[in-house]
N, C-alpha and C positions, 0 to 999 in steps of 0.2 A: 504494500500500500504506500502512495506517496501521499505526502502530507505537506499542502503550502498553506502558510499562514499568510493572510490577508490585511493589511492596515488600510481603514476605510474612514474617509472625511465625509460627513454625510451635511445635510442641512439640518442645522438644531433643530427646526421645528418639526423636523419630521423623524428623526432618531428612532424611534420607537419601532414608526409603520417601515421605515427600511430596515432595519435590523429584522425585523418580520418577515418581510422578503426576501431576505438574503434568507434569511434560518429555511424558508422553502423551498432553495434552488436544491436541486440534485446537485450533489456531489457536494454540499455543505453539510458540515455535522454539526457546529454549532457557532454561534456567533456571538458573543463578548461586550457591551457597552461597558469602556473605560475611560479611565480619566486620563489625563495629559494631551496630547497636540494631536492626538488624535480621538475617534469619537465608537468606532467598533475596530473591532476583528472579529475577520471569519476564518475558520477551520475549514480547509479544504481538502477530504478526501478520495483520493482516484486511482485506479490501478494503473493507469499510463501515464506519462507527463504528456500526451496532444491532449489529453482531456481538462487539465489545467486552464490554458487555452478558452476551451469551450464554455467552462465556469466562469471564470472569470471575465476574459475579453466578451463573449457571446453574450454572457446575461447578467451577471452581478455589478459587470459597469451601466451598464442599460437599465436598473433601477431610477425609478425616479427618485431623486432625492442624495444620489452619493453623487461629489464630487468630484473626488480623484481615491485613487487606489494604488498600496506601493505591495506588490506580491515578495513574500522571501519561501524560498523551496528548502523546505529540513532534508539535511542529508542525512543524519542517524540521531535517533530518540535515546537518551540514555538515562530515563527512568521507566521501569514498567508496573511501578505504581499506579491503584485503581485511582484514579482521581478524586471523584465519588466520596469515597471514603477518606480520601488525605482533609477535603475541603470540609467533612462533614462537620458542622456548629452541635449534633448528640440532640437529644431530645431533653 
């Protein structure tokens, strides 16, 4: 599986409903609303890098509402910690 991570400048007033968007495209697993000079990231993942490409150039910039988009490609994961469970706040 390849995995790009996505940095995405969206329009404030609409943050929410693209982050929405994005969270539906295929080949997005999930997408992120953070803070600092940028506004989301999305989790991109695909079994080929042409499918990269298609997420992202095809239709995650063609959202209305993102501005610009800076893609970085993970070459190896070096945790395989459940996420899930690292972030979990417990009952």
């Amino acid at each position: 599986m390849i995995t790009a991570i996505v940095f995405v400048h969206a329009d404030v007033a609409r943050i929410p409903e693209v982050a929405q968007e994005i969270a539906a495209l295929d080949g997005v697993s999930e997408v992120y609303s953070v803070t600092g000079r940028i506004d989301l990231i999305a989790m991109i993942r695909v079994r080929r890098h042409e499918e990269i490409s298609a997420v992202v150039a095809d239709r995650l910039n063609k959202v209305d509402g993102v501005l610009d988009t800076e893609t970085h490609i993970a070459f190896r994961a070096y945790s395989s910690h459940d996420l899930e469970s690292a972030f979990s706040i417990g009952d």
